[in-house]
C-alpha positions in Angstrom: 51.4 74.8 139.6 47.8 74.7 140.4 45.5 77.8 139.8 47.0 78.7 136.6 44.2 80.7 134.1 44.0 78.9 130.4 46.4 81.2 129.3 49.0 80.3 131.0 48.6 77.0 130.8 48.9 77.4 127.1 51.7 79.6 127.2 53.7 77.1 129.7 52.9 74.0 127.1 54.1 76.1 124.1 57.3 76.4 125.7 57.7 73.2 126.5 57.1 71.9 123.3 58.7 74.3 121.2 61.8 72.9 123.3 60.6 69.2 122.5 60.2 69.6 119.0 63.8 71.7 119.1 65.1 68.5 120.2 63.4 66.2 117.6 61.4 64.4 119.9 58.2 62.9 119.7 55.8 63.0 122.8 56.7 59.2 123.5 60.1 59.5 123.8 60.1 62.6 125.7 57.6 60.8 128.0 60.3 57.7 128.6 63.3 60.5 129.2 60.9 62.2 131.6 59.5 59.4 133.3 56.0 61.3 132.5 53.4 59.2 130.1 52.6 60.6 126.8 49.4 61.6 127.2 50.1 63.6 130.0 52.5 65.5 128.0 50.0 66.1 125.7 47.6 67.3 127.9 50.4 70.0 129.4 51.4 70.8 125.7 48.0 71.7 124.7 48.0 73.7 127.8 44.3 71.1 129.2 45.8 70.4 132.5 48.9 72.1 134.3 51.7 70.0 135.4 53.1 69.1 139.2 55.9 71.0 140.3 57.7 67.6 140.5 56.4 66.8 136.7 57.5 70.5 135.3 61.1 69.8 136.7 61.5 66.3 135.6 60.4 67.5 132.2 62.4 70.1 131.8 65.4 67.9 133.0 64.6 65.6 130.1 64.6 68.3 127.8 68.0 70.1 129.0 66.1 73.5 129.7 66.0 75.3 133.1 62.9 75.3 134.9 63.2 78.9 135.4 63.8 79.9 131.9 61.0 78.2 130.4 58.5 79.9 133.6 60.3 83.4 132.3 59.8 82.7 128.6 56.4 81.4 129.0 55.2 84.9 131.5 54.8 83.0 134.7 57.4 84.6 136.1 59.6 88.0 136.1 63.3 87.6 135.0 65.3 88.3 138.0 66.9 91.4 134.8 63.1 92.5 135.0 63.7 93.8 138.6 66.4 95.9 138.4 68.7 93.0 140.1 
């Protein structure tokens, strides 16, 4: 996930949190589901640092959301409906 601009990085953490906070979870307890510490959440949240491919994956497991959803709802990626396919 390296080389992504500010922006994105932002965009990518308000997803993820949006879907934490959905959930009721605090950044600790997401963390311990996730296996990820809590400041490192943070850091992804605020969009400060982006996360490992490995880290965005295990997250998203934590938090029941699809990896490729939340890269489409945060404008990473095209949805595959964006293509004509």
């Amino acid at each position: 996930m390296e080389g992504l601009t500010d922006h994105q990085r932002r965009a990518l953490g308000s997803v993820l949190k949006a879907a934490r906070l959905r959930l009721g979870w605090t950044q600790a307890e997401a963390g311990k589901r996730g296996r990820l510490d809590r400041a490192y959440i943070s850091h992804i949240e605020r969009g400060k640092k982006s996360p490992t491919l490995a880290a965005l994956i295990r997250y998203c497991t934590a938090l029941g959301v699809n990896p490729c959803d939340v890269l489409v709802e945060s404008g990473l990626v095209a949805s595959a409906t964006d293509h004509g396919s």
